[in-house]
TILO-436489 format. One record per residue (C-alpha): x, y, z. Coordinates in steps of 0.2 Angstrom, whole numbers, plus 2048, in hexadecimal, padded with zeros to 3 digits. Layout:
BEGIN
XYZ ...
//
This chain:
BEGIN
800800800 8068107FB 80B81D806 7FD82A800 7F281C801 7F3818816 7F082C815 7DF82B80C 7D981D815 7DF823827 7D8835823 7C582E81A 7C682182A 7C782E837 7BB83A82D 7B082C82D 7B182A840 7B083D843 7BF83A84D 7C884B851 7D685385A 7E6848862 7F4844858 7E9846849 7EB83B839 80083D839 800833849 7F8824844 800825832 81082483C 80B815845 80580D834 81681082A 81F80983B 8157F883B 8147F5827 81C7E6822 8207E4810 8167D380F 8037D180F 7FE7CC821 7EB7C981F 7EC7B9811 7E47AC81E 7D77A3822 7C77AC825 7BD79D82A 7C47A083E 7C07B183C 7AD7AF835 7A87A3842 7B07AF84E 7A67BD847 7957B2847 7977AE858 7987C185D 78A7C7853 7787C785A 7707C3845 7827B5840 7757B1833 7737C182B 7867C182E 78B7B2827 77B7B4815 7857C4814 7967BB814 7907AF809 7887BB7FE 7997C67FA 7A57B67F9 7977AF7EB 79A7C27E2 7AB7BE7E1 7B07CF7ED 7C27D27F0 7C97D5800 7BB7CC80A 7C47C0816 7D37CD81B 7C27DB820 7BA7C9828 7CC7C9831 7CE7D8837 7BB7DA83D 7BE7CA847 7CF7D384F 7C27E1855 7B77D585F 7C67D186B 7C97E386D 7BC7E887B 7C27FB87B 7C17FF868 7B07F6867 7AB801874 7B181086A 7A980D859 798808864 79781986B 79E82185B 78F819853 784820860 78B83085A 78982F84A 77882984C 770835856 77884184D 76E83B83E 75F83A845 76084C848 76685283B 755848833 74984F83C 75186083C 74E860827 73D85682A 734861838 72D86E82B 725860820 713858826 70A84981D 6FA853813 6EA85281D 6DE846810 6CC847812 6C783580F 6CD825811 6D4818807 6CA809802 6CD7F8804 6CF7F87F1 6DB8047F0 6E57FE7FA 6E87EF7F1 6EA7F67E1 6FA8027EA 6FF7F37F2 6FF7E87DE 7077F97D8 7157FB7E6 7197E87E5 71A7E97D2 7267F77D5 7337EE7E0 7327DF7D6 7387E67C7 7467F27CF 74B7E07D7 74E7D97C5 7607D97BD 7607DF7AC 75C7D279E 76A7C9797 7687CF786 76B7E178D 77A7DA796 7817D1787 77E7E377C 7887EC789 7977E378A 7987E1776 7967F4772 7A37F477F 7AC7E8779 7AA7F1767 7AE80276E 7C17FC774 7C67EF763 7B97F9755 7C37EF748 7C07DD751 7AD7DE754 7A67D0760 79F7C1756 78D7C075A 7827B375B 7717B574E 7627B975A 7597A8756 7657A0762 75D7AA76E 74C7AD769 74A798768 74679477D 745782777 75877F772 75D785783 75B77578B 75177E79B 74077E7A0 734787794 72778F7A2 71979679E 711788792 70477D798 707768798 70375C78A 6F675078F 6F37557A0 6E97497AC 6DB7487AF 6DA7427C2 6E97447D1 6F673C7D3 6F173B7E4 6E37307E1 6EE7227D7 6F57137E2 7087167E9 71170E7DD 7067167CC 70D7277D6 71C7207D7 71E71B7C6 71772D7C0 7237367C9 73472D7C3 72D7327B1 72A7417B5 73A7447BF 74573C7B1 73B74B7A6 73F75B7B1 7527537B5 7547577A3 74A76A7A3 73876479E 72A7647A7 7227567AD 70F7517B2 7107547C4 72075E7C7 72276D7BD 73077B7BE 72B78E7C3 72F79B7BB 7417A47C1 7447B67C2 7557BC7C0 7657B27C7 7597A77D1 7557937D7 74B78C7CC 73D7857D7 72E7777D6 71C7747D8 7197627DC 70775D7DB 70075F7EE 6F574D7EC 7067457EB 7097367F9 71473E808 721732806 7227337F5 7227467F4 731745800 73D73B7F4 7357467E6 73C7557F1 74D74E7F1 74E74C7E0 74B75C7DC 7597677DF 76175C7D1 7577657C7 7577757CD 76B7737CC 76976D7B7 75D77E7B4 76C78A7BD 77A7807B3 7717817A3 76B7927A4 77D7997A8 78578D79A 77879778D 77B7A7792 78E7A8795 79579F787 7917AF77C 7A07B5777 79D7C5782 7A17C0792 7B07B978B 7BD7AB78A 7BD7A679B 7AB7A279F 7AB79C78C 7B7790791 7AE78C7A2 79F78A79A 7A577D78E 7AD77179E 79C7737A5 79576E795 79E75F795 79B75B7A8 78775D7A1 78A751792 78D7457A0 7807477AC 77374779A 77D737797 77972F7AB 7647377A8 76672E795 76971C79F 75C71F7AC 74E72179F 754713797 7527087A8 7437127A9 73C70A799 73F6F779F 7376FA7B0 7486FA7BA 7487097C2 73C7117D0 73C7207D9 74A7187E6 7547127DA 7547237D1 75A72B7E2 7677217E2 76F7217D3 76C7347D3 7767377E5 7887387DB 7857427D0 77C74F7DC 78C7577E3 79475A7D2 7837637CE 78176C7DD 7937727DE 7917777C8 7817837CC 78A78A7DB 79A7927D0 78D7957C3 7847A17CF 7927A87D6 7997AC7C7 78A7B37C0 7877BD7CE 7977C47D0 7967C87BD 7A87C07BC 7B27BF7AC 7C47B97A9 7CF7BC7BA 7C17BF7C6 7B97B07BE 7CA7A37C2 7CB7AD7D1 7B97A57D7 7BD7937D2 7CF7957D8 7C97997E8 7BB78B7E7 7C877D7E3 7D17827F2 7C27837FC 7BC7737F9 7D076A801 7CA75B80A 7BB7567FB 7C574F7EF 7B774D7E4 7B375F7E5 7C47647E4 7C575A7D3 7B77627CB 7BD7737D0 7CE7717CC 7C776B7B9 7BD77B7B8 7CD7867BE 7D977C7B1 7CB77D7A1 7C77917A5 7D77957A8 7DE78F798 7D979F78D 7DF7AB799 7F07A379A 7F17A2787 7F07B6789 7FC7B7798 8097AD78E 8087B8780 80B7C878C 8187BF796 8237B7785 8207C5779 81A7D4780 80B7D1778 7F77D577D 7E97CD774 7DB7CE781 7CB7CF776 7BE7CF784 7C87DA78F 7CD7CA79D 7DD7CC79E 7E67D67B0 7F07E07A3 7E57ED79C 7EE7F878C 7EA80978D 7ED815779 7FD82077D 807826771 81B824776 81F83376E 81683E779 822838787 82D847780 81D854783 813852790 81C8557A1 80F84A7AA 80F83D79C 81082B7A5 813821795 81C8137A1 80E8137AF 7FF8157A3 80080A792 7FF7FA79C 7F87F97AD 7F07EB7B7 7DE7EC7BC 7DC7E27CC 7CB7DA7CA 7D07D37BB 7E27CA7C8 7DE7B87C8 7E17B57DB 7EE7A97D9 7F67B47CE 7F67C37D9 8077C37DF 8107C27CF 8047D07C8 8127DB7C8 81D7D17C1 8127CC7B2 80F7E07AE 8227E27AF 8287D37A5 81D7D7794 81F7EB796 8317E6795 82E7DC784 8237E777E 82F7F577E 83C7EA774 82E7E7769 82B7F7763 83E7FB761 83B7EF751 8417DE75C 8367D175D 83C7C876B 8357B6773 8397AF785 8477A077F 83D796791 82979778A 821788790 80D786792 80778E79F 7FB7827A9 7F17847BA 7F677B7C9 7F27797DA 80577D7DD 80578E7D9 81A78D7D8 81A7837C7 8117927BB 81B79E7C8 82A7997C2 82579C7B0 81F7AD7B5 8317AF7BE 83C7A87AD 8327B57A3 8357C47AC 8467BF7B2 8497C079E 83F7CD799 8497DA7A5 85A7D379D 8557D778C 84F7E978E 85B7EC79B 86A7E778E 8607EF781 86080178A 8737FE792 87C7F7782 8747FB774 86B80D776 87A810783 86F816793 87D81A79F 885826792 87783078C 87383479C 8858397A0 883843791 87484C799 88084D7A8 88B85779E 88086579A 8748667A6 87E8657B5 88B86D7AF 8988627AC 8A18697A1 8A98777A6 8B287E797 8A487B78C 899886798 8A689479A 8AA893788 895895784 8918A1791 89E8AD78B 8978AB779 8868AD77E 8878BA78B 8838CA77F 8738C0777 86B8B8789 86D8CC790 8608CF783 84E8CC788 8468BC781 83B8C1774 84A8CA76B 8548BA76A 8578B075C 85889D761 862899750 8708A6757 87089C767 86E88A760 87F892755 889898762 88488776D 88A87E75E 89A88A75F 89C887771 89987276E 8A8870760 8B687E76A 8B387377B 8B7863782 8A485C77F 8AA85B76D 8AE84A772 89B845777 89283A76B 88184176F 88585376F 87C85675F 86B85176B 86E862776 862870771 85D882776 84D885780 846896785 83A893792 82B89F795 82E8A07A8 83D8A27B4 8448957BD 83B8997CF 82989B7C7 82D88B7BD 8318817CF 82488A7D9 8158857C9 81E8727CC 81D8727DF 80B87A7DF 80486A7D4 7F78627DE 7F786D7EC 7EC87D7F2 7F788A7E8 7F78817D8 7E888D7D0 7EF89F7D8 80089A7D1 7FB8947C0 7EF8A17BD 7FB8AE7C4 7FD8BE7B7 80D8BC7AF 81B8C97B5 81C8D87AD 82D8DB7AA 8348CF79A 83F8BF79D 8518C379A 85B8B778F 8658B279E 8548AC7A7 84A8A579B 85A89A793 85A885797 86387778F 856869785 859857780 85584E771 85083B779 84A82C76E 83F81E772 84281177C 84F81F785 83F82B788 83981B793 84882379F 84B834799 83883A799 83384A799 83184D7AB 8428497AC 8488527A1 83D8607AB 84885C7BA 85885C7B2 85386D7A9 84E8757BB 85F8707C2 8688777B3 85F8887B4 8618887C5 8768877C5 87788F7B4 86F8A17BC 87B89C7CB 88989D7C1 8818AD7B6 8818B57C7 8928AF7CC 89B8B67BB 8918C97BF 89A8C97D1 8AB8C47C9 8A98D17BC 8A48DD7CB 8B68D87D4 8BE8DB7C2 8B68EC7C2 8BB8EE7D2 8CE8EB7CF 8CE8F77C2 8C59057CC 8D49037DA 8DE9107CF 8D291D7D4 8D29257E5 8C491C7EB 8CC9107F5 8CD91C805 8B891B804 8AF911811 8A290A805 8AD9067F8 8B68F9806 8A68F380C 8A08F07F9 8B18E57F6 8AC8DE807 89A8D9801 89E8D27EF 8AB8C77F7 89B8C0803 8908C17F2 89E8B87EA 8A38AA7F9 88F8A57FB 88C8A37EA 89E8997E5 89988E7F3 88688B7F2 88B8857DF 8998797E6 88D8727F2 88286E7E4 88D8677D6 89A85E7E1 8918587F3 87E8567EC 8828527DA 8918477D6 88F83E7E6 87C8397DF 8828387D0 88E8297D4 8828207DF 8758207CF 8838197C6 88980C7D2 8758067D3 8728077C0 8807FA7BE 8757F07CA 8667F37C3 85E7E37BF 84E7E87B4 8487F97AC 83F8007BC 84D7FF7C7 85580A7B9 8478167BB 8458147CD 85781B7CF 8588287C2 84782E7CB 85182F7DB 8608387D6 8568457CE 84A8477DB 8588477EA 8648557DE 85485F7DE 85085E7F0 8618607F5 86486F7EC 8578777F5 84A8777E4 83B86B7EC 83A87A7FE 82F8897F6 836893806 84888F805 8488937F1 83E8A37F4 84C8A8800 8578A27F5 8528AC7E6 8528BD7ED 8638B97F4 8698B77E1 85E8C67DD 8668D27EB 8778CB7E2 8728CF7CF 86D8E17D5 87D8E47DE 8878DF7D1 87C8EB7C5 87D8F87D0 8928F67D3 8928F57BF 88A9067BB 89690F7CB 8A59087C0 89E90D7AE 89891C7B6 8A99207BF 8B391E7AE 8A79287A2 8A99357AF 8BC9347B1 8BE93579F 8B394279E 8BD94D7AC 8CF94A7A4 8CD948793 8BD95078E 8B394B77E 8B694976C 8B795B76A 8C5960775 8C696378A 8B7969791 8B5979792 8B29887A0 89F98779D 89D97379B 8A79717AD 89A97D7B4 88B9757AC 8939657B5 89496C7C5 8809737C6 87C95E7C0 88695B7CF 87B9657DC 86C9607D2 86E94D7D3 8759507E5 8629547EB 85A9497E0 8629367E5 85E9377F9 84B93F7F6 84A92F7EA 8539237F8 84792C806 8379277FE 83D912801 83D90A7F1 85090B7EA 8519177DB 84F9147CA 85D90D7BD 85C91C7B4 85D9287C3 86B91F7C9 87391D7B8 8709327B9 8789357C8 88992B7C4 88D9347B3 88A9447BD 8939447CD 8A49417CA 8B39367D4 8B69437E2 8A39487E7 89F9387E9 8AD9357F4 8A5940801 89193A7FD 88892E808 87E9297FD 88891A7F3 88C913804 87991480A 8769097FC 8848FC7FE 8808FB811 86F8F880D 8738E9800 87F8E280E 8708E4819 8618DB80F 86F8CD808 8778CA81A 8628C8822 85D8BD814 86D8B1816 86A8B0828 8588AC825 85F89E817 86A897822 85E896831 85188D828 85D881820 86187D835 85087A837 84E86E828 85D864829 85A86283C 84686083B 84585682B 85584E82B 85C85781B 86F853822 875858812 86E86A813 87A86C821 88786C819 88487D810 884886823 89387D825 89C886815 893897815 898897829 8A789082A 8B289C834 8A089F840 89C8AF837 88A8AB83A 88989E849 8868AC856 8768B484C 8708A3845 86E89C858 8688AE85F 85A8AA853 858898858 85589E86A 84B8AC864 83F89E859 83F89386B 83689E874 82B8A4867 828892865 82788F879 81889E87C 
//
């Protein structure tokens, strides 16, 4: 049971019990995932546990019909509920509990009924009903239930399942039998009611000595044994899926009328069996009952045969009414236990699995009568014969040709080469999946195995391969389940092999996906320095002015002047301009399926345009049977890292421009100014976080998970392992590099934003500073500046002067072009003495020194609450000379005793 399923079922069961406060739901979900054990636990006996139950209950028979009537409807999952209800009886304390929450519930009903009903009063009526009227609503009401008691006609049922049938194959309709087979009572070999009997006598039977009665009754006895009235004994008429039942003639001698009665339930048996041969050898209810109803035919052409030989003794005078008893008696049993799994199978409505899974569980029902035990085990082998020609065609080629929709393995119309669209395509999951009604029992613990061993041929299968299992043998049904287990274990054991060395060897798994490794998590790092320099004019631009040939060139450039020229698969690597950011892309992925998932998605888009730099990703050209690996929605993940570290390092390149900047603004005399110390100071703390967050990632998340995919793909002994661990190491890089926790990625982001405008705002100071250095000594083009030019400088000076603090006093920083202003301006030696630039540098030190402490301090919390030990080790890099262990454990106390009032 899957994890979210012990949360739906403990969260609907305490709904159900209107059961609140305490632990709440985690609690017991807690105690469930401690106790689960990885084999089932309830497969055993519920025979102890039904008696157990019937002795507790004040009505065991309305218990035990009930029973009865689920097991005869084929209901899955009865004995393990039977099970557990008997564990309750020996628990005094819960049983007292669910009484008085039945109490509860109860009364709570009642008044919620007469809450609604108080303002509704029966009409007043003037006169009262006659006795005639009465009657007549009395004939109307019981006409009424009788007919919403009858099941629908078997011609309606036999039209549904073929226009179902003809709705999933409309190329292979369903052969159909021509109507007179139906519209002829006669060749069903039952009783025709309804007509009244030839040569009817003229006196009772009653008044005729004993042994005239006697006589009578054989004959007619022999008649209804074979679905013909007789004289004296004549069938009723049978509504729906019941007995058929007898009138005997009341004159009748008592001790006649009581063998008579014996007798009977022969015939009732005969009219069952043959009433469920007729009906479900049509070829809608499929191959299964087909093939049932033809060993039950056979079984019949016996019993006709044994009736045949009685009439003949019946014709020499050798045979009376003791006699018939006797020979009789044998044949009983097999016809009582033959109109038993006819009517639970027709009252379960069972076809193919559920259908074995009846007489499979009947064969082993029926351990200690080895007579019964025969005839249900030549059912089980005779029904079970089509569905194992269809599992052997799944399990040795890959192949379904399930006509009537039996099979456990139900195809589903996917096309493979949307697997490289959708994000939420589940090609793998969806084509093929079992549909557990259709599980015969004894086949449900292989059920898994069977899907996995033909989705593995059938993947080989359409690579162009037609691939056979080298050990088919027949399949047969056996009371020891371990001989067709084995086959089942051969076939998959070689199914997994063939795919397996198909993906490793021949489309060369392991290297593609280094390949992807390569480029999207940065491998190569000449290659990436060598592109990022070519591309660093075209991704400043914003998106809708890029042309993604000039990018797919200079990639292809970038490709050929590195060492990933020496990839095989480089040519797969494509250009992909995505339409979001990379936060708002992992925010929309982390809001699927949860409360936020609409307000995010139908968010208005951000007015300021995408830059190059943030809409830029890597994609990958994967083929089929790869894309089985390389699916979309990993591709997604792999994209989310790579945009993730490729803005890491964008960021990282601007601060090491700023420090090259900064190098060459050290031949001015600005390094005496406090705020141009402090800014040195800050882009080396800009610089020292954002070096180290991306060595965390690429060398203690990445490589490390990277190696341990490797080491358990060289283990991997079938196709799902391979996607079970590919699945892992994307989904623990992602949660490891802090992309699954919207609150650390929000803090996160606008540390990497404080950063970007820093480094803007310390690139227009530099360009600023020379434009107006050259402007000061060399003048323009024209020649030096001149008397009136130096005083038209200074008044800019005095003007700007005023304008930059109102501008900073109003809270928001100012604009670019304000800024941008005020450096060409002022020049080198006002600025020395303005507080202005050292306001702003103290406050980016301010806003990026809170937000790092907050980042840190919830990465404490999370890899001390939730066990995230790796996330540790970023404090231990960013902190690693105590820097920030003083504040980050005066904000631990301060969360304390928060926490404690």
């Amino acid at each position: 049971m899957s994890e979210f399923r012990i949360h739906h079922d403990v969260n609907e069961l305490l709904s159900l019990l209107h059961v609140r406060g305490g632990d709440g739901a985690e609690g017991y979900i807690d105690l469930l995932q401690k106790h689960r054990t990885p084999y089932v636990t309830t497969t055993v006996s519920a025979h102890s546990a039904k008696v157990k139950i019937a002795e507790f209950s004040k009505t065991p028979e309305d218990f035990l019909r009930k029973y009865d009537e689920l097991k005869s409807k084929n209901v899955r999952n009865v004995d393990p509920l039977v099970y557990l209800l008997s564990k309750l009886t020996e628990d005094k304390e819960t049983l007292q509990c669910l009484q008085q929450n039945a109490k509860e519930r109860s009364e709570s009903s009642a008044n919620t009924t007469a809450t609604t009903t108080t303002s509704y009063s029966l009409p007043q009526t003037s006169t009262k009903m006659s006795m005639q009227e009465l009657d007549e609503l009395r004939k109307k009401l019981g006409n009424v239930t009788a007919s919403s008691n009858v099941p629908q006609s078997a011609e309606v049922t036999r039209k549904m399942l073929r226009d179902r049938h003809n709705k999933k194959n409309p190329t292979q309709p369903n052969p159909v039998f021509p109507n007179w087979v139906y519209d002829r009572p006669a060749l069903i070999g039952d009783f025709i009611t309804g007509s009244t009997p030839v040569g009817e006598p003229a006196v009772a039977i009653g008044t005729l000595p004993l042994a005239a009665q006697e006589q009578a009754l054989v004959e007619d006895l022999l008649f209804v044994l074979t679905g013909v009235d007789g004289r004296d004994i004549t069938a009723q008429p049978v509504l729906g899926r019941q007995n058929r039942s007898f009138i005997v003639d009341p004159t009748l001698d008592m001790s006649v009328k009581e063998l008579v009665n014996r007798i009977l339930p022969v015939a009732s048996y005969y009219s069952t069996i043959t009433r469920f041969i007729e009906e479900k050898s049509s070829f809608e209810y499929g191959q299964v009952n087909h093939a049932l109803t033809a060993a039950m035919r056979t079984l019949m052409k016996e019993y006709l045969i044994l009736v045949t030989q009685l009439e003949h003794l019946h014709r020499q005078g050798m045979l009376s009414l003791q006699k018939l008893w006797f020979y009789i008696q044998p044949t009983m049993r097999t016809m009582e236990i033959l109109a038993s799994i006819a009517s639970s199978v027709d009252k379960g409505d069972c076809m193919g699995g559920s259908t074995l899974s009846l007489l499979h569980d009947r064969t082993f029902n029926y351990t200690g009568d080895n007579q019964a035990q025969e005839l249900c085990l030549y059912l089980t082998k005779a029904a079970s014969v089509p569905y194992f020609e269809i599992l052997e065609k799944w399990i040795y080629r890959g192949i379904i040709r399930d006509p009537y929709s039996e099979f456990m393995v139900e195809e589903h119309e996917l096309q493979k080469e949307k697997i490289q669209e959708d994000y939420n395509d589940k090609y793998w999951d969806q084509r093929y999946t079992i549909v557990q009604h259709r599980i015969p029992s004894y086949l449900q613990k292989m059920a898994d195995k069977i899907l996995s061993t033909g989705k593995y041929l059938n993947v080989v299968r359409e690579c162009g391969r037609d691939v056979t299992c080298p050990d088919a043998k027949e399949v047969l049904y056996t009371l020891k389940e371990r001989a067709y287990v084995e086959q089942i274990e051969k076939a998959y054991n070689y199914a997994s092999k063939v795919l397996l060395d198909f993906l490793m060897e021949e489309k060369e798994l392991v290297s593609r996906l280094r390949s992807i490794k390569h480029y999207f998590l940065m491998d190569k790092g000449d290659f990436f320095v060598h592109f990022m320099d070519l591309t660093e004019e075209e991704l400043k631009k914003p998106v809708d002015d890029i042309v993604p040939p000039r990018l797919e060139a200079l990639l292809e450039l970038a490709l050929r002047m590195s060492t990933a020229n020496t990839d095989p698969f480089k040519d797969d690597l494509k250009i992909d301009l995505m339409p979001h950011d990379v936060i708002t892309q992992l925010l929309r992925v982390l809001a699927i399926e949860t409360k936020q998932e609409k307000a995010i998605i139908n968010a208005d888009p951000t007015e300021v345009a995408l830059s190059g730099l943030e809409a830029f990703s890597f994609d990958y050209i994967v083929k089929w049977p790869l894309s089985l690996i390389i699916n979309r929605k990993a591709l997604t993940r792999y994209q989310m890292l790579f945009r993730h570290m490729f803005y890491c390092k964008h960021v990282e390149r601007l601060l090491c421009n700023v420090w090259i900047s900064n190098k060459d603004a050290r031949q001015y005399s600005l390094h005496s100014a406090k705020w141009f110390a402090a800014a040195f100071a800050l882009r080396q703390r800009m610089l020292n976080f954002v070096q180290n967050i991306q060595y965390y990632m690429m060398f203690e998340v990445m490589e490390p998970t990277w190696h341990v995919m490797e080491n358990n793909l060289k283990s991997a002994s079938n196709i799902d392992d391979v996607l079970c661990h590919h699945t892992s190491f994307l989904d623990n890089c992602l949660k490891d590099c802090m992309l699954t926790n919207p609150e650390l990625l929000k803090i996160f982001s606008k540390l990497m934003s404080v950063c970007v405008m820093f480094t803007n705002c310390m690139q227009r100071f530099t360009q600023s500073m020379r434009l107006d250095r050259l402007s000061l000594e060399h003048g323009t083009m024209e020649g030096p500046p001149t008397q009136s030019e130096r005083t038209e400088e200074a008044e800019k000076k005095k003007l700007t002067t005023k304008v930059l603090p109102q501008a900073r006093d109003l809270g928001p920083p100012p604009s670019k072009k304000l800024i941008l202003h005020y450096f060409l301006a002022e020049h080198v030696d006002a600025l020395q003495s303005d507080a202005g630039f050292e306001a702003t540098i103290s406050k980016f030190d301010s806003n990026f020194s809170t937000l790092l402490l907050d980042l840190l301090d919830k990465l404490s919390i999370y890899s001390t609450n939730d066990c995230e030990h790796s996330m540790i080790n970023i404090i231990y890099r960013l902190d690693f000379n105590g820097f920030y262990t003083e504040r980050l454990e005066k904000m631990a106390i301060e969360r304390s005793q928060k926490a404690a009032v």
